[in-house]
Backbone as numpy.savetxt, mean C-alpha at the origin, in Angstrom:
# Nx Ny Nz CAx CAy CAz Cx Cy Cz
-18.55 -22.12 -6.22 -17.13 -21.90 -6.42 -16.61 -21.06 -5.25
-15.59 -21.76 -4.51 -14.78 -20.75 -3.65 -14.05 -19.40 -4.11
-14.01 -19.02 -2.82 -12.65 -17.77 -3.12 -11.55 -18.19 -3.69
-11.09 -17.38 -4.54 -9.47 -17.63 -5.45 -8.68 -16.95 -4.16
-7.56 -18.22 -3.85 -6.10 -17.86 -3.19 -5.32 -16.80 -3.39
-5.17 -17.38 -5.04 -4.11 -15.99 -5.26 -4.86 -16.01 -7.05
-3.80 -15.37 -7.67 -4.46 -14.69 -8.94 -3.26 -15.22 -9.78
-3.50 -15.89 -10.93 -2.43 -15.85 -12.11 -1.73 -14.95 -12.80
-2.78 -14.11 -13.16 -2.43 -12.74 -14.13 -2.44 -11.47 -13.13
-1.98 -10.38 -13.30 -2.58 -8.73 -13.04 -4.19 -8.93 -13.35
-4.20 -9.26 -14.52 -5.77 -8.96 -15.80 -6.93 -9.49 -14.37
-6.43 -11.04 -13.82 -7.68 -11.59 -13.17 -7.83 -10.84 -11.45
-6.64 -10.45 -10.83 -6.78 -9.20 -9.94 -7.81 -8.41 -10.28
-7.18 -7.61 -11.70 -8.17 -6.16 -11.81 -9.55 -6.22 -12.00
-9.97 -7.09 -11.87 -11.28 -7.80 -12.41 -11.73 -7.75 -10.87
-11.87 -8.17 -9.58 -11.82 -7.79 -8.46 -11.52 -6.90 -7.71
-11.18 -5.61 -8.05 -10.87 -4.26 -7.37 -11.94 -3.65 -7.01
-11.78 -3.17 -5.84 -13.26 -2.29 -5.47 -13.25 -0.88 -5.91
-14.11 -0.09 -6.11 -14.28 1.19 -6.29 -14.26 1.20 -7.71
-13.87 0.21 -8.90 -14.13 0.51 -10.33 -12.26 0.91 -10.61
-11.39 0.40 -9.59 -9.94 1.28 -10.24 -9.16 0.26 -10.88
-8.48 0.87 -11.72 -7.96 -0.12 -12.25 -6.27 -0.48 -11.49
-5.56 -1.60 -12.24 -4.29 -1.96 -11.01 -3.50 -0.82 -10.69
-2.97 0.24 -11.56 -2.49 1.16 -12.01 -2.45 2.40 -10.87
-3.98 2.27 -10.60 -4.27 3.17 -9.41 -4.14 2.67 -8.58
-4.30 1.50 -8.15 -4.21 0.60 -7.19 -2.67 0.41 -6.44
-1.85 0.40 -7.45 -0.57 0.15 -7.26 0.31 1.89 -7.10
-0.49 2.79 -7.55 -0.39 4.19 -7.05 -0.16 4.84 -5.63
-1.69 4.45 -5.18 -1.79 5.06 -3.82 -1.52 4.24 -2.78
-1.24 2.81 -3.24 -0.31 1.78 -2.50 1.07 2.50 -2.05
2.03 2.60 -3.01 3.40 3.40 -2.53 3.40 4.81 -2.11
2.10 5.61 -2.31 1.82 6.62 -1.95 1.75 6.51 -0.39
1.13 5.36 -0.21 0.64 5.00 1.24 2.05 4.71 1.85
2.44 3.74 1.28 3.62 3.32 1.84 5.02 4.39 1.88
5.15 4.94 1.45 6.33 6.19 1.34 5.84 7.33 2.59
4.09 7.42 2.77 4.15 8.26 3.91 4.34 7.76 5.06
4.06 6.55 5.12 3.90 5.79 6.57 5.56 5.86 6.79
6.18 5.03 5.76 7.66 5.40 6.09 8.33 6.52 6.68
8.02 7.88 6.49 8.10 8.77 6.30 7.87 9.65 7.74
6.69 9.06 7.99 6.16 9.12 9.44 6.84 7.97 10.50
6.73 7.31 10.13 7.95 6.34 10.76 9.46 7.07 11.26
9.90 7.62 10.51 10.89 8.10 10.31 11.19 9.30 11.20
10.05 10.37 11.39 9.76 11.49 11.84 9.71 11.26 13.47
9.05 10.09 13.81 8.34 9.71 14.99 10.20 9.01 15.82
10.79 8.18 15.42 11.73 7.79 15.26 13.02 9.11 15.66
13.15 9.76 14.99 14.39 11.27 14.71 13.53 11.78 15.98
12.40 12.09 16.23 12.21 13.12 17.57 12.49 12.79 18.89
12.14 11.36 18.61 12.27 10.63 20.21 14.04 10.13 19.99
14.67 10.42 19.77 16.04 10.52 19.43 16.54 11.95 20.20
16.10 12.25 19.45 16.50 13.74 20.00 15.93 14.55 21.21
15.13 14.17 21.25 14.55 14.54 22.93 14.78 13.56 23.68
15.76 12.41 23.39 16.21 11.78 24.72 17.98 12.47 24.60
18.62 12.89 23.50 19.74 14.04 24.12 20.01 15.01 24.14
């Protein structure tokens, strides 16, 4: 049996997560991730702004 493309349910995802987490956590430190990168994005962005006036 091949690799699954994509997933029907959440249920058949969480069944494939590494480390034992469930989606919950998964979907946690996802926007956790994503809100800092933004964030840093953002920071990196406003300085070089301002040190070019």
């Amino acid at each position: 049996m091949g690799l699954p493309l994509g997933f029907s349910t959440a249920g058949d995802a969480a069944n494939g997560l590494l480390f034992g987490w469930d989606i919950a956590t998964l979907q946690k430190w996802a926007l956790i991730y994503l809100g800092l990168s933004s964030l840093a994005f953002v920071v990196v962005w406003l300085v070089g702004y301002l040190r070019r006036n």
